[in-house]
C-alpha positions as CSV (number, residue, x, y, z in Angstrom):
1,X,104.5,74.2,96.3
2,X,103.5,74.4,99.7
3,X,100.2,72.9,102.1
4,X,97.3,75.0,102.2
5,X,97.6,75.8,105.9
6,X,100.7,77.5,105.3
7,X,99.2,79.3,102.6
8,X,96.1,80.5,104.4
9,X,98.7,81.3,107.4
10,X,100.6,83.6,105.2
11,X,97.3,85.3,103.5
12,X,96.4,85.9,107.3
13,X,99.0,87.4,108.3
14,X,99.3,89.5,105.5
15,X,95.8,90.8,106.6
16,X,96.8,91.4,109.7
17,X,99.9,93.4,108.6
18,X,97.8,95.7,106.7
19,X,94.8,95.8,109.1
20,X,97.4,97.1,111.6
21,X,99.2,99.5,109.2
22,X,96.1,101.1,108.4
23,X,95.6,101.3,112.2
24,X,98.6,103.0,112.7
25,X,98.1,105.9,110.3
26,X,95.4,106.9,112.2
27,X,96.8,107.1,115.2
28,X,100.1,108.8,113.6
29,X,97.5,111.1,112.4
30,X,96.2,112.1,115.7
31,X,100.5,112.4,116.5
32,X,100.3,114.7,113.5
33,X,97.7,117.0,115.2
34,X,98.6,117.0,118.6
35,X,102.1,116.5,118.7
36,X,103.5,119.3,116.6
37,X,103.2,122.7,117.1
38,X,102.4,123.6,113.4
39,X,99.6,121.5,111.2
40,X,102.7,121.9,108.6
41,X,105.4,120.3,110.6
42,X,106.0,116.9,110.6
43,X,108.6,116.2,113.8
44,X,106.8,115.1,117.0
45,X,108.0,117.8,119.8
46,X,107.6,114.5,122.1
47,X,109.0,112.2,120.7
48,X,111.3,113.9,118.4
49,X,110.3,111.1,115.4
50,X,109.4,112.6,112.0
51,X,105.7,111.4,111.8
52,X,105.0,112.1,107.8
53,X,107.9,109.4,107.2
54,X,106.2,107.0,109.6
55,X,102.7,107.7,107.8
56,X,105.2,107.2,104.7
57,X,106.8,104.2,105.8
58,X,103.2,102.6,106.6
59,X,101.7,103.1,103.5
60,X,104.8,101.7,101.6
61,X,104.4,98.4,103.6
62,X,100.2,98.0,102.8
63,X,101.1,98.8,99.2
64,X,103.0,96.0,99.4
65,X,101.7,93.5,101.2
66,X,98.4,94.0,99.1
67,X,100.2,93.3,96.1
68,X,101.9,90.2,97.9
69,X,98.3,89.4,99.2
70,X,96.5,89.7,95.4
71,X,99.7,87.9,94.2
72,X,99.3,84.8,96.1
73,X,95.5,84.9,95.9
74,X,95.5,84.7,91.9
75,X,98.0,82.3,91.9
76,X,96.8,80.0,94.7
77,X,96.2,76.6,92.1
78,X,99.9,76.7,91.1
79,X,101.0,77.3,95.0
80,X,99.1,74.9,96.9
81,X,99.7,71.6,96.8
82,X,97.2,68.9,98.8
């Protein structure tokens, strides 16, 4: 069990984590275009980072955190305590 500010804390922040996930795709998206010297290829020629894993990577951690978010959400009676 724990208080309801922690919960809320935790539901927030998991927002936040996705909110800024999403964020970054785009702008790894813009990396994609203007970074590489082929639409096809995914290593930055500045940064030398492989941008489709990144993009990857990012929407791995949204999948999770919205199930992690939903989770806590339908089970919030049998988490919170007053």
């Amino acid at each position: 069990m724990m208080k309801k500010s922690v919960y809320q804390a935790i539901i927030t922040m998991l927002i936040l984590v996705i909110a800024v996930s999403v964020i970054g795709i785009f702008n790894t998206e813009i990396s994609l275009k203007y970074e590489t010297g082929n639409p096809k290829d995914c290593i930055s020629l500045l940064t030398g980072r492989d941008l489709c894993l990144w993009i990857k990577n990012l929407k791995i951690i949204i999948i999770v955190c919205l199930i992690a978010a939903s989770g806590l959400i339908s089970f919030r009676y049998k988490i919170i305590r007053d």
